[in-house]
py3Dmol code that shows the C-alpha trace and the ligand (Angstrom):
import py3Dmol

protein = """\
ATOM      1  CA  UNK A   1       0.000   0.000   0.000  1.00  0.00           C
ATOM      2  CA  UNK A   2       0.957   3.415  -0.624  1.00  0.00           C
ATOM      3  CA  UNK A   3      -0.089   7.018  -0.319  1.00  0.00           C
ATOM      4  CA  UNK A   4      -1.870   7.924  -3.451  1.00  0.00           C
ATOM      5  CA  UNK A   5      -0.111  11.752  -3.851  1.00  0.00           C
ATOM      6  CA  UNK A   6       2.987   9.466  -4.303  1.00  0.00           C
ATOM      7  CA  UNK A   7       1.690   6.938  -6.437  1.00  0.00           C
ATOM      8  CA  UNK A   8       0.404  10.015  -8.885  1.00  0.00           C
ATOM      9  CA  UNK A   9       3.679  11.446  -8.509  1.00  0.00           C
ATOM     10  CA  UNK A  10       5.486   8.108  -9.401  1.00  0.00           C
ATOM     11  CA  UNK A  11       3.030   8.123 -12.250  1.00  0.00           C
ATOM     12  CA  UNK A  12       4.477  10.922 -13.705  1.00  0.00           C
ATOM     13  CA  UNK A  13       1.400  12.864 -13.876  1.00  0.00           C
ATOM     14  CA  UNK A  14       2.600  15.636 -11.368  1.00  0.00           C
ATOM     15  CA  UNK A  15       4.719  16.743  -9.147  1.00  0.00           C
ATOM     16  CA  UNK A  16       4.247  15.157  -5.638  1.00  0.00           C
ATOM     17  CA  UNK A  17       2.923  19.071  -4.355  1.00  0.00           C
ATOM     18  CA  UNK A  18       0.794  19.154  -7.476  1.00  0.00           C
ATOM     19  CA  UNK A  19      -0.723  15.456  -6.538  1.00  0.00           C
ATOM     20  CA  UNK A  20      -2.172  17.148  -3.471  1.00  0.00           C
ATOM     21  CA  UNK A  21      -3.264  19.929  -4.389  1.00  0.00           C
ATOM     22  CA  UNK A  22      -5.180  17.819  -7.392  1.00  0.00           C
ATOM     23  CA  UNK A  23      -6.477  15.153  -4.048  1.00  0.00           C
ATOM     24  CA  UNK A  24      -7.684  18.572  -1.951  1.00  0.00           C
ATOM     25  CA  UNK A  25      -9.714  19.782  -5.438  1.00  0.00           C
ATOM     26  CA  UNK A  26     -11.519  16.840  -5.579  1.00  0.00           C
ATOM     27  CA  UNK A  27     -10.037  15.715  -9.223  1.00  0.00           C
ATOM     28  CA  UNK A  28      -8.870  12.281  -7.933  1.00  0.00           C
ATOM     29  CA  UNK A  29     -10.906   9.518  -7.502  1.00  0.00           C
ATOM     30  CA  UNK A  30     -10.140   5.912  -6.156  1.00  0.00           C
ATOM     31  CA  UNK A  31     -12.481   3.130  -7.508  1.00  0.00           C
ATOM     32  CA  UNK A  32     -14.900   5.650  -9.325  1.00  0.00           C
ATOM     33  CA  UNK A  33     -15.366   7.536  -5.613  1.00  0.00           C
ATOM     34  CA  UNK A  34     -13.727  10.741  -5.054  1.00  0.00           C
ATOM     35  CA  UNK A  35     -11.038  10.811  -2.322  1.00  0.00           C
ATOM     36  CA  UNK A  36     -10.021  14.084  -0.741  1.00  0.00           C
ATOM     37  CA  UNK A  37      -8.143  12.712   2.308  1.00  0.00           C
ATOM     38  CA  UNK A  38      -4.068  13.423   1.160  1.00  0.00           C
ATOM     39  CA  UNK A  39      -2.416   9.951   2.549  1.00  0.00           C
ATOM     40  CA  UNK A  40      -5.565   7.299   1.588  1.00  0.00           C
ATOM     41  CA  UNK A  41      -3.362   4.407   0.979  1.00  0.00           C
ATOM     42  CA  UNK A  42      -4.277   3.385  -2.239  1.00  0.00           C
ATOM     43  CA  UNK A  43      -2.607  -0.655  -3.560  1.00  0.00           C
ATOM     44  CA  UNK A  44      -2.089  -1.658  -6.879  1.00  0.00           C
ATOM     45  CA  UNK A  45      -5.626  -3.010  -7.475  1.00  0.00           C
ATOM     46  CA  UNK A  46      -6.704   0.500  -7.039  1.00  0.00           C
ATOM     47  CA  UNK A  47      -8.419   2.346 -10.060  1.00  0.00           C
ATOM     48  CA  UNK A  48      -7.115   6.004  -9.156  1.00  0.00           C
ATOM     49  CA  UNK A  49      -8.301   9.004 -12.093  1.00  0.00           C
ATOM     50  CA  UNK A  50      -7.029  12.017 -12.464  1.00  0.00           C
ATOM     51  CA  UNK A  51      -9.217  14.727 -13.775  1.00  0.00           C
ATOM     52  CA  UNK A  52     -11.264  12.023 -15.253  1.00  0.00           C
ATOM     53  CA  UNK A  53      -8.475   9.990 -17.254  1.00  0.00           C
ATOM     54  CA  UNK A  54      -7.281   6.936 -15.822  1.00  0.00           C
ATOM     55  CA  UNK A  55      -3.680   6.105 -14.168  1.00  0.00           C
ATOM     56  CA  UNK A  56      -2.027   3.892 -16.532  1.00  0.00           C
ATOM     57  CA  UNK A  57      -0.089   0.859 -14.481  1.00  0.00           C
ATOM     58  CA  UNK A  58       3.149   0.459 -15.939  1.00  0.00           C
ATOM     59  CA  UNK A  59       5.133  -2.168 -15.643  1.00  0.00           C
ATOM     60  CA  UNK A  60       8.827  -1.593 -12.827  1.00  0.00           C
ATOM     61  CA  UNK A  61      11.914  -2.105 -14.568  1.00  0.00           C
ATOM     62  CA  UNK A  62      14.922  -1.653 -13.263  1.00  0.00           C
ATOM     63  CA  UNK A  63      18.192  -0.139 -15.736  1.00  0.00           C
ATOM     64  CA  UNK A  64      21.691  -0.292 -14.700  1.00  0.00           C
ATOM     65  CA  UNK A  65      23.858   2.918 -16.906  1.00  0.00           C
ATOM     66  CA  UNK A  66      27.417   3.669 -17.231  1.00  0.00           C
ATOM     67  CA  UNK A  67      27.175   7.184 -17.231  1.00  0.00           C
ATOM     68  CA  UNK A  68      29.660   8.926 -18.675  1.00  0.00           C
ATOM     69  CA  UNK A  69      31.216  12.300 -17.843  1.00  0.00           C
ATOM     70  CA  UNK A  70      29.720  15.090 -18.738  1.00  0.00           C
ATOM     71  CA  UNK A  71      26.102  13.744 -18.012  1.00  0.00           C
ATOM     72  CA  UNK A  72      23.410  15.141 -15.751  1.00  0.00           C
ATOM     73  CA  UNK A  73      21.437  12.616 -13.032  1.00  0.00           C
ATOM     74  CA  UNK A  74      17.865  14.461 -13.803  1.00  0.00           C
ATOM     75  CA  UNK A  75      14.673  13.477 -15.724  1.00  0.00           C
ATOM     76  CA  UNK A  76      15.317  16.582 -17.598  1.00  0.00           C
ATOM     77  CA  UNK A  77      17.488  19.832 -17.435  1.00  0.00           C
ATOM     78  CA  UNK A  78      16.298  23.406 -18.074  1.00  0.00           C
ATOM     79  CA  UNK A  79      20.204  23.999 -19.377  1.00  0.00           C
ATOM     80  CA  UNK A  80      19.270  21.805 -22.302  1.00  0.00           C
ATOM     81  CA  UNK A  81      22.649  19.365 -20.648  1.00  0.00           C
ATOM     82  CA  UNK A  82      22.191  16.076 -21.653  1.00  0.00           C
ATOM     83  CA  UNK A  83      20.667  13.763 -19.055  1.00  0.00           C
ATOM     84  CA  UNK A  84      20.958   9.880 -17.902  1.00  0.00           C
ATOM     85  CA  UNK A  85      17.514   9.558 -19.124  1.00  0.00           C
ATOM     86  CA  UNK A  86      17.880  10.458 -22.179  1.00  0.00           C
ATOM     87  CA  UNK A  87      20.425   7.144 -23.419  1.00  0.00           C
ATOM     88  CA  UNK A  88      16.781   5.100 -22.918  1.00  0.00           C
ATOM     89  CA  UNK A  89      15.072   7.856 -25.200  1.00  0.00           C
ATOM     90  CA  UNK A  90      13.458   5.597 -28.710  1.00  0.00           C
ATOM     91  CA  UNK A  91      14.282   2.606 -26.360  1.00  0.00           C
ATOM     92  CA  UNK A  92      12.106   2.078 -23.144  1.00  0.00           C
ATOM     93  CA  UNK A  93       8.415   3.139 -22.534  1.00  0.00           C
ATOM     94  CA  UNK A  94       8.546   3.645 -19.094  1.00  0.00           C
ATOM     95  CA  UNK A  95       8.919   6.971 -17.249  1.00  0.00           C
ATOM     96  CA  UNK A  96      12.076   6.006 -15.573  1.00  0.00           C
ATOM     97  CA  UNK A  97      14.117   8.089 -12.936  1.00  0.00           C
ATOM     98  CA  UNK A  98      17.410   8.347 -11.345  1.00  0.00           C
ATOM     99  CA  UNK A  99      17.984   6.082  -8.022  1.00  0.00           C
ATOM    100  CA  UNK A 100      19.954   8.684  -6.153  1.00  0.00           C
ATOM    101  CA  UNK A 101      22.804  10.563  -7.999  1.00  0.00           C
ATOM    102  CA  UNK A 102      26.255  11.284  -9.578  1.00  0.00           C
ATOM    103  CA  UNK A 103      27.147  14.527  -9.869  1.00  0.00           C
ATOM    104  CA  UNK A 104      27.758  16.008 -13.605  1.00  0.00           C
ATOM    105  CA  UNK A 105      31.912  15.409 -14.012  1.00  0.00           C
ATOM    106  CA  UNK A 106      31.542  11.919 -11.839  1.00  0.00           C
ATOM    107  CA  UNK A 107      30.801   9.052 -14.465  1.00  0.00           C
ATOM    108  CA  UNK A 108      29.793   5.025 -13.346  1.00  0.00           C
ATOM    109  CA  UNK A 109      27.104   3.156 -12.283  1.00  0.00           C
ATOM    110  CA  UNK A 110      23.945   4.621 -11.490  1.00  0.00           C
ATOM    111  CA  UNK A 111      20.594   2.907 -11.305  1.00  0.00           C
ATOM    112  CA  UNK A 112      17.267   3.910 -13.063  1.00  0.00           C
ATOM    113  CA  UNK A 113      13.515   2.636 -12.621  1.00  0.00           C
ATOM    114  CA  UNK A 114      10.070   3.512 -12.216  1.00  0.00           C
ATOM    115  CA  UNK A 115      10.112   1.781  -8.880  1.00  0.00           C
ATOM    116  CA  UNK A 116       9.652   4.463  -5.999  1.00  0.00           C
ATOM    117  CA  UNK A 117       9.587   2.298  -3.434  1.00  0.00           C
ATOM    118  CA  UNK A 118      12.620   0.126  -4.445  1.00  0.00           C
ATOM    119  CA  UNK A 119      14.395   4.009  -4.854  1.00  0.00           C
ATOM    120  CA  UNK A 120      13.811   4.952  -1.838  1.00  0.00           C
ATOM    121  CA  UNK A 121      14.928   1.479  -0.203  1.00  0.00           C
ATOM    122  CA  UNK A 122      18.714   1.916  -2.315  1.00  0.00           C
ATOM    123  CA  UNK A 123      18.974   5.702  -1.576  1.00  0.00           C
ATOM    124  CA  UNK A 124      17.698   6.149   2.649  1.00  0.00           C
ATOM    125  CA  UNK A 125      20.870   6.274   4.458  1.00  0.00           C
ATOM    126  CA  UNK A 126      19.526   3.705   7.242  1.00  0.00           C
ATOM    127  CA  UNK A 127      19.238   0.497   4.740  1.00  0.00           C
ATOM    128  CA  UNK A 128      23.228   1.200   3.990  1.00  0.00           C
ATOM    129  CA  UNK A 129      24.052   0.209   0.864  1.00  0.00           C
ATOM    130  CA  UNK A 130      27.533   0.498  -0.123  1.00  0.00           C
ATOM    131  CA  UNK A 131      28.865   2.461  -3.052  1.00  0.00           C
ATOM    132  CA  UNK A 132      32.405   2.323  -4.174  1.00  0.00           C
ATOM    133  CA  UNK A 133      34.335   4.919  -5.928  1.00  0.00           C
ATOM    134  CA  UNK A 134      37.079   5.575  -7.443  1.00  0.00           C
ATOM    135  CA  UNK A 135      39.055   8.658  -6.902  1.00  0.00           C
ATOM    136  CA  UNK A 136      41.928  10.198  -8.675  1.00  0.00           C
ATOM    137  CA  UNK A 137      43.599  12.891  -6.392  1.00  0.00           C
ATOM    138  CA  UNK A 138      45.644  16.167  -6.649  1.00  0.00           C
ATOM    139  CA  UNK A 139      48.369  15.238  -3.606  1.00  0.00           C
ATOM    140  CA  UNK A 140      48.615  12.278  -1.688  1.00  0.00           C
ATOM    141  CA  UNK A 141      47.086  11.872   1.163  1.00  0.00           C
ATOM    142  CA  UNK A 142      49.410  10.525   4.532  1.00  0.00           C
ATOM    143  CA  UNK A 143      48.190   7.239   6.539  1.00  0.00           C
ATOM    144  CA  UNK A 144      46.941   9.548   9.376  1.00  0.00           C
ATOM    145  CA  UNK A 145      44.590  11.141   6.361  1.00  0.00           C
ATOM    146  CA  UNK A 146      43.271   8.227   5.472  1.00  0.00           C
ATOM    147  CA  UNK A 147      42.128   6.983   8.527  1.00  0.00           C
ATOM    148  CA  UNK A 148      40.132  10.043   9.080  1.00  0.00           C
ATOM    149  CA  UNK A 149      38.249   9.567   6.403  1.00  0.00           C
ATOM    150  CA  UNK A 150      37.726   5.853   7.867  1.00  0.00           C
ATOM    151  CA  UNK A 151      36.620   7.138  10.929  1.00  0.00           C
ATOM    152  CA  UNK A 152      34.560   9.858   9.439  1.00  0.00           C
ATOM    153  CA  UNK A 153      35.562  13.213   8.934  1.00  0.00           C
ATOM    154  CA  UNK A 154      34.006  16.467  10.172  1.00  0.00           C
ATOM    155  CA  UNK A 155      31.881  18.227   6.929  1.00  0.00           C
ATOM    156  CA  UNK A 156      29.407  21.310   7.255  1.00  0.00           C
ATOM    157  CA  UNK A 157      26.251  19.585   7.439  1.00  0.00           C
ATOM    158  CA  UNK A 158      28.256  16.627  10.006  1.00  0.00           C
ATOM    159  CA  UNK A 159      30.298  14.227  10.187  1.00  0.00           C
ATOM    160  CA  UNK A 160      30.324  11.609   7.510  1.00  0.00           C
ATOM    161  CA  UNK A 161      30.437   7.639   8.645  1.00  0.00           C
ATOM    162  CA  UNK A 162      32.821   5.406   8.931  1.00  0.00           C
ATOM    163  CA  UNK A 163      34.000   5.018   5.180  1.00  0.00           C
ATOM    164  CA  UNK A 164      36.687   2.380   3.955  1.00  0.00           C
ATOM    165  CA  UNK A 165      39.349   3.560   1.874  1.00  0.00           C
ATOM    166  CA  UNK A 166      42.833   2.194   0.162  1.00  0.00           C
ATOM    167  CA  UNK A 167      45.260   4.163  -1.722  1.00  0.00           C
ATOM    168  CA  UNK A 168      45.990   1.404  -4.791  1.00  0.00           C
ATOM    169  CA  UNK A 169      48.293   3.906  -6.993  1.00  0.00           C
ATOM    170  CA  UNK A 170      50.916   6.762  -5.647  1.00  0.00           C
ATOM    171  CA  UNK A 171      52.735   9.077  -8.046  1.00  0.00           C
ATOM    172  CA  UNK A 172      54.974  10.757  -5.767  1.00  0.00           C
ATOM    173  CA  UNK A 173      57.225  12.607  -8.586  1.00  0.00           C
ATOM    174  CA  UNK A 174      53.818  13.913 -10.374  1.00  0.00           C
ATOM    175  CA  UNK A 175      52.718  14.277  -6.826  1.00  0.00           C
ATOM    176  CA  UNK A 176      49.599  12.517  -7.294  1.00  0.00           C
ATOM    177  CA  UNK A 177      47.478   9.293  -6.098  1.00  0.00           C
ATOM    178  CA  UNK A 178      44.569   7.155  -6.630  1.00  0.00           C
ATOM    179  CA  UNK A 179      42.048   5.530  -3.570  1.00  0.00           C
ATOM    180  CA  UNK A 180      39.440   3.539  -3.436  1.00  0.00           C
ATOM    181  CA  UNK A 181      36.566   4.367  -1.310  1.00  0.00           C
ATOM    182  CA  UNK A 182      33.381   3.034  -0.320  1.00  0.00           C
ATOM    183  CA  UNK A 183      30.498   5.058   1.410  1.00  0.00           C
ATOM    184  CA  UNK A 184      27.237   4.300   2.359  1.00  0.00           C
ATOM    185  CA  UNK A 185      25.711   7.390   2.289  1.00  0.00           C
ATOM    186  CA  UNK A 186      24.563   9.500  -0.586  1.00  0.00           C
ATOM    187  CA  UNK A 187      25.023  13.337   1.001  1.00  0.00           C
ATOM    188  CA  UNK A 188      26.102  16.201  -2.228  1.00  0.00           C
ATOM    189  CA  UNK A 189      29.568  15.948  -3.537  1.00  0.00           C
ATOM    190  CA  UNK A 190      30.363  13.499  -0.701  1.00  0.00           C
ATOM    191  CA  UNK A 191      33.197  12.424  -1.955  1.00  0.00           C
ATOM    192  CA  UNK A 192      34.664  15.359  -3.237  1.00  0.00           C
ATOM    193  CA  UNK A 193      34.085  17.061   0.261  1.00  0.00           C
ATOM    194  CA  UNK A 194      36.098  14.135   2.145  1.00  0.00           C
ATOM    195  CA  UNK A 195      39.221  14.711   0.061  1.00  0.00           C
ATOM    196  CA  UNK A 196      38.928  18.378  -0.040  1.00  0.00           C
ATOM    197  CA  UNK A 197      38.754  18.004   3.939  1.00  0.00           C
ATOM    198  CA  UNK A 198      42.244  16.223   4.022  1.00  0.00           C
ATOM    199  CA  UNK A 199      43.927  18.363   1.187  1.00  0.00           C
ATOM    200  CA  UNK A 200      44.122  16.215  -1.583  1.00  0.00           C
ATOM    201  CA  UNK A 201      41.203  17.384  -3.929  1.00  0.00           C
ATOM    202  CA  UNK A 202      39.441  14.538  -6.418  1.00  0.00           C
ATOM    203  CA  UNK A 203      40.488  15.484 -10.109  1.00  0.00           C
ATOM    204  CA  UNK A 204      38.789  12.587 -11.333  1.00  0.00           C
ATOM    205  CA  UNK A 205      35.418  10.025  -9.597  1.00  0.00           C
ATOM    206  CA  UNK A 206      34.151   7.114 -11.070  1.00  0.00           C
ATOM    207  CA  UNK A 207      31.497   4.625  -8.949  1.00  0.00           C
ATOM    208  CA  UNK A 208      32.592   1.361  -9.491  1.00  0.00           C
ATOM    209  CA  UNK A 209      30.208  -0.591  -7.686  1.00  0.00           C
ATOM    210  CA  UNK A 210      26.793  -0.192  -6.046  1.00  0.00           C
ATOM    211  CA  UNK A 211      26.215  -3.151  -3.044  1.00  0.00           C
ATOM    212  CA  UNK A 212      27.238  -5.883  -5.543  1.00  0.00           C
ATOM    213  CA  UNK A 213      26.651  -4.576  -8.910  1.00  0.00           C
ATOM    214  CA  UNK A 214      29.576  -3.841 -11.115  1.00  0.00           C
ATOM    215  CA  UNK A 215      29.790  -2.061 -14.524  1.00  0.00           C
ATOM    216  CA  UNK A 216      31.441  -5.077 -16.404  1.00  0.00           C
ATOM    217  CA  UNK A 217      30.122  -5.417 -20.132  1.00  0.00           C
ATOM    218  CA  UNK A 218      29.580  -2.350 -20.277  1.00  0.00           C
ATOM    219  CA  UNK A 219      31.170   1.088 -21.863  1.00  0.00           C
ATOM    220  CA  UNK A 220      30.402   4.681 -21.149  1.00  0.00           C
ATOM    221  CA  UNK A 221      26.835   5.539 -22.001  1.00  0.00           C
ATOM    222  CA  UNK A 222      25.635   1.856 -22.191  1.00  0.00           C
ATOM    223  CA  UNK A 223      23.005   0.082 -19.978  1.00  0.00           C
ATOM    224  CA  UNK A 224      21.610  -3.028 -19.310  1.00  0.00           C
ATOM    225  CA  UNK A 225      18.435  -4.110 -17.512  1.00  0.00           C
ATOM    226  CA  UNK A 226      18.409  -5.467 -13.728  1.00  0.00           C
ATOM    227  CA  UNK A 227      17.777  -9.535 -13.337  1.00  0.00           C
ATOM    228  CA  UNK A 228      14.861  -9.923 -11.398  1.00  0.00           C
ATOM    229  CA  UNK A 229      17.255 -11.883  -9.088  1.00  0.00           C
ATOM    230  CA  UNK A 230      19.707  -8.878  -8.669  1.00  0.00           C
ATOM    231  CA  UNK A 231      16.316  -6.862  -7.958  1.00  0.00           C
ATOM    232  CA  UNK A 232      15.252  -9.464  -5.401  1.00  0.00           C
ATOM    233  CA  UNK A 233      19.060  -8.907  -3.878  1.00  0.00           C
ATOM    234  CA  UNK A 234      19.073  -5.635  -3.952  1.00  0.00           C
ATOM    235  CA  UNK A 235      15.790  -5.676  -1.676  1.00  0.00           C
ATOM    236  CA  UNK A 236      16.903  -8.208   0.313  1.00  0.00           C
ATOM    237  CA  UNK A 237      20.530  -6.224   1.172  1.00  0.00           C
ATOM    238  CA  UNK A 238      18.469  -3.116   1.905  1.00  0.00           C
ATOM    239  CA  UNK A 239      15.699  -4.946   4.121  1.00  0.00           C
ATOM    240  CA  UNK A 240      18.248  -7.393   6.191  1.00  0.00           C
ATOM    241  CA  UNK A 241      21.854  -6.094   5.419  1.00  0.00           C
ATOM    242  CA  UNK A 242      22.514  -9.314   4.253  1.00  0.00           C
ATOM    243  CA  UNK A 243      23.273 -10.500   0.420  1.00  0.00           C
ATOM    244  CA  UNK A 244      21.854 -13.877   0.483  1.00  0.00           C
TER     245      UNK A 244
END
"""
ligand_1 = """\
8
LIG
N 30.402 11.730 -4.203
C 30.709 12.789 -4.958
O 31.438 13.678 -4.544
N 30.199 12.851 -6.202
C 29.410 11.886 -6.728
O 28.976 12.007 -7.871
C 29.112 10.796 -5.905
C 29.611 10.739 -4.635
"""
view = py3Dmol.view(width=600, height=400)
view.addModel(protein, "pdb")
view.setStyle({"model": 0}, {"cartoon": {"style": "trace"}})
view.addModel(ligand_1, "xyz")
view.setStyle({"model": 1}, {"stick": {}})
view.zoomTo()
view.show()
């Protein structure tokens, strides 16, 4: 069951504001009656209208994209900037959205479906699911650095949690380095703002891995569609904390 201003927002029919609004005017109805109360719980049996026309029940997919560079993690983008929806333009049907997001210059994995509720399970901070990145730096960051960042560092809106992180490459005569860190939380520029913190600013980020997924097969700007087991795991990681 879910609230039915989210279920017309997940529709794509409005924004979740403009879904209420639309319940208080009386132009929704629920199984032919009209339904003013914002927050009915509505299932998927439900017959919900909208100003007369009928919710159409579309299918959930679930779309795993290598986004390149370059790219921007909205539906749309009043810059005219391309976005990650637009590599499934001429391809798939369904109003699909970004499951959290990378910021324009970070490329990798990123998730999209028409799923709110499965969204919202990969993207709250309290189901904890891991995303790995990889970082190129300006500097090189000491031992003492690095285990800040494991511990969690002090930011402006708090301090981050406990992250792991490995330096795989140093480049001490170009001054440079590259680490590996995984996160489980999803605030802005996250990563960025952790190596800032100690010093050694990211030049380059790349997510490598979200919970178990991987980008192998795949080039910049290509996708490929979830399993339904992988979706099933994906739940089950979120719900328990546990893979299998
Ligand atoms: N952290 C960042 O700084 N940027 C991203 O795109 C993702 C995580």
């Amino acid at each position: 069951m879910e609230r039915l201003q989210k279920v017309i927002a997940y529709a794509g029919v409005a924004s979740r504001r403009k879904a209420e609004q639309l319940i208080l005017e009386g132009k929704v109805k629920v199984n032919g009656k009209v339904v003013t109360q914002l927050g009915t719980k509505v299932s998927n049996s439900d017959v919900i209208e909208v100003n007369g026309i009928k919710l159409e029940k579309q299918d959930k997919v679930y779309y795993l994209l290598y986004k390149p560079r370059g790219v921007i993690s909205t539906v749309s983008d009043d810059k005219g900037r391309k976005t990650v929806v637009d590599f499934f333009k001429d391809v798939v049907d369904e109003r699909i959205f970004p499951v959290g997001r990378l910021d324009y210059d970070t490329s990798g994995l990123i998730l999209l479906t028409n799923d709110g509720e499965f969204a919202n399970l990969m993207t709250h901070p309290k189901f904890k699911i891991e995303k790995k990145y990889i970082a190129r730096l300006k500097g090189i960051p000491t031992i003492e650095d690095l285990k800040k960042l494991q511990r969690g560092i002090e930011l402006e809106d708090g301090k981050t949690a406990p992250a792991k992180v490995s330096m795989t490459t140093v480049d001490r005569k170009a001054n440079k380095a590259i680490c590996e860190i995984t996160i489980h939380e999803g605030r802005n520029r996250q990563v960025r703002r952790m190596f800032e913190a100690i010093g050694t600013p990211v030049v380059k980020l790349k997510r490598e891995k979200f919970a178990f997924l991987d980008l192998t097969g795949l080039n910049p700007g290509e996708f490929r569609e979830l399993t339904k087991h992988e979706v099933k795991r994906l739940r089950v990681l979120a719900e328990t904390g546990r893979i299998d």
